[in-house]
C-alpha positions, 0 to 999 in steps of 0.5 A, a space after each residue: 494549456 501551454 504548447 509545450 510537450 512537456 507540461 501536464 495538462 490540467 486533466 492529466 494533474 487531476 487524474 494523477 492526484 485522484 489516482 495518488 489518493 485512491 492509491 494511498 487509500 488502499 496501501 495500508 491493506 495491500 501491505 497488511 495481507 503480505 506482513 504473515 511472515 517477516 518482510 523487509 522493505 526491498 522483498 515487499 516491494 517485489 511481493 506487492 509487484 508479483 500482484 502488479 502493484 507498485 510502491 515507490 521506496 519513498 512511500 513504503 519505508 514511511 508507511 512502515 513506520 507509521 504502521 510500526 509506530 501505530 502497533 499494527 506491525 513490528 521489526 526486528 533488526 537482523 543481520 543477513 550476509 553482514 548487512 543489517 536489514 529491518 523486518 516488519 511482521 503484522 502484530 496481533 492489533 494489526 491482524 485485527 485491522 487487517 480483518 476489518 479492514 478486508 470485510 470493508 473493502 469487500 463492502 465497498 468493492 461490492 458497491 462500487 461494482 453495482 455503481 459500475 454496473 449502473 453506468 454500463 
């Protein structure tokens, strides 16, 4: 580990890899809860921050779009105060998903609490 303030520790990378990874895990379906109603990228960003949970534009617009691309979500191109902005919705196919994908997060959530609780 270097002297200087301004390196990572190896800790610190490993940390923030693990975390990215949990992360990237669980961004599908925080996104799919919010997708009822027509959202473009900039009012989900501040629709998943009221639950304290941030999302970087750089991660949310290649999400949308592989979403998108995989039938979970659809857009349409709307023009509001002379700007075109694109909407995202939740398709029927990624309601499914979305259901799923709840009950399994409520599976995992119950586990790894008792996990948890294990430790204490």
């Amino acid at each position: 580990m270097s002297s200087r303030g301004d390196t990572m520790s190896e800790f610190d990378k490993l940390l923030s890899n693990t975390l990215q990874e949990m992360r990237r895990g669980t961004l599908v379906l925080a996104v799919l809860t919010q997708m009822d109603e027509p959202q473009y990228g900039y009012s989900l960003i501040q629709a998943l921050a009221a639950y304290h949970l941030e999302i970087d534009q750089n991660t949310l617009y290649p999400l949308l779009r592989r979403l998108e691309k995989q039938g979970l979500l659809e857009s349409i191109w709307q023009l509001e105060d002379n700007r075109p902005r694109r909407y995202y919705k939740i398709s029927e196919e990624g309601i499914r998903i979305r259901n799923a994908l709840i009950i399994e997060w409520s599976s995992i959530d119950n586990s790894i609490s008792r996990l948890i609780g294990k430790e204490r």
